[in-house]
N, C-alpha and C positions, 0 to 999 in steps of 0.2 A: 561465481565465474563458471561458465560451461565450457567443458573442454572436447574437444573431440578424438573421437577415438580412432585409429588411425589401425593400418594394415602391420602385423608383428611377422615380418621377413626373415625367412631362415637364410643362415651360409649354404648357397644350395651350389656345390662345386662344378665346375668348369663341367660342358657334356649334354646330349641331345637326352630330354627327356618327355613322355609321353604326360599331354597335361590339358588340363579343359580353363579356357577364359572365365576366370568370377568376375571381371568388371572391368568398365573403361572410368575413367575421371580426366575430364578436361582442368587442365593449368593452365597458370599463368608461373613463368622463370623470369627471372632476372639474367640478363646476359651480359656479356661487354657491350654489345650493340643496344641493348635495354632490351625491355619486356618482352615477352615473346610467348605466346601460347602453344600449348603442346596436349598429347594425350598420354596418360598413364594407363599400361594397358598390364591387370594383372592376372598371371595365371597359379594356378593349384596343380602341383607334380601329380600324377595318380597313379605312378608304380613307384617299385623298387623301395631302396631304404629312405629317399624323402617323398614319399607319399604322403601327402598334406603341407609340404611347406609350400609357402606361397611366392613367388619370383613377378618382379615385374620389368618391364621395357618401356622406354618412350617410345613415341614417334611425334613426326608434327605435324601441324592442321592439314598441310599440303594432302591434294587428293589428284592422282595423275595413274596413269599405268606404270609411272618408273618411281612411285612414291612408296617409302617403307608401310606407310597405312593401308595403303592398297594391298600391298604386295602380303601383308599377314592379315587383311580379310579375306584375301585370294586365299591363302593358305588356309586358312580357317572352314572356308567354304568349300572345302575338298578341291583345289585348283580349279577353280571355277570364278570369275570376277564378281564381284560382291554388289547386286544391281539392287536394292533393296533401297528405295527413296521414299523421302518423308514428300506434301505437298507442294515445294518448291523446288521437288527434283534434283536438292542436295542428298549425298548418301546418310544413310541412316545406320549407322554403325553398330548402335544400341541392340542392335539384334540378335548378332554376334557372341550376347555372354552365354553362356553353355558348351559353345560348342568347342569338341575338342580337336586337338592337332598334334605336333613334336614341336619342341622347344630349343633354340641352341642357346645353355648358359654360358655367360663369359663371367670372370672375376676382375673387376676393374678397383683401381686402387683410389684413393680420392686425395688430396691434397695434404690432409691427414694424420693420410699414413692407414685409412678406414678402408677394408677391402669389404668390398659388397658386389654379391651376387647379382648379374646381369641380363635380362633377356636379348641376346643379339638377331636372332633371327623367329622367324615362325614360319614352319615347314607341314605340308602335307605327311610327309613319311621321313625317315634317316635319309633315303637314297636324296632325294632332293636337295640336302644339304650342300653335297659336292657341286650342284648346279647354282648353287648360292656363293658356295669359294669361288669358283670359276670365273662368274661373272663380276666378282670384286664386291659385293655386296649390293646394297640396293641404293642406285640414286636417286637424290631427295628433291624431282625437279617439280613446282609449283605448277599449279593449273587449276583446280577446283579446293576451293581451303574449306575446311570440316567445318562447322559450326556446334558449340558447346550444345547448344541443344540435340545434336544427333549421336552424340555420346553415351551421356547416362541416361 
């Protein structure tokens, strides 16, 4: 039987930290509503005392100017919209692994009783952060849905 080998996620506590993207993976979830595809987006801390652990965030296929994918390619791309398309003019996200940004972790509990470290936002700088509370975070309105191939 082959197993695979999967990302080893540190407790990486609550707090904005400076980090570079090692990879996207498109899913599939099971929901209440059923299946639903999604992106797994993980980053690597690169300062301070968790320098090297690894954190990751969802987001979903949705692709819009008010969509959480957008909004942390935008981020990623030094606040700059993320124009970078494969030949049918869907975005090409795949790009994107290297490059670094800030990070907002959150600590979310699971059903459980399991607390695991969160990626809630993806920010140009700290200051951007308050422009993220502000606005209540990012709304996830459909309009161009990602395709697994523009992922990995």
């Amino acid at each position: 039987m082959k197993m695979k080998r999967t990302h080893v996620f540190a407790q990486v506590p609550a707090g904005t930290y400076e980090a570079v993207l090692r990879g996207l993976e498109a899913k599939s979830i099971n929901t209440q509503d059923g299946p639903t595809d999604i992106v797994e987006w993980t980053f690597e801390v690169t300062d301070g005392e968790h320098k090297g652990d690894a954190v990751s965030g969802t987001t979903s296929m949705a692709w819009s100017e008010k969509s959480k994918a957008f909004a942390w390619a935008k981020a990623l791309n030094g606040n700059k919209p993320w124009e970078q398309v494969d030949a049918d003019g869907d975005p090409d996200i795949g790009r994107l692994v290297g490059l670094t940004c800030f990070i907002e972790v959150t600590e979310k509990q699971s059903t459980t009783g399991t607390v695991r470290s969160k990626v809630e936002a993806v920010i140009v700088d700290p200051a951007s952060l308050q422009d993220y509370l502000d606005h209540g975070g990012y709304a996830d309105r459909k309009s161009t849905r990602l395709n697994s191939s523009h992922v990995a």
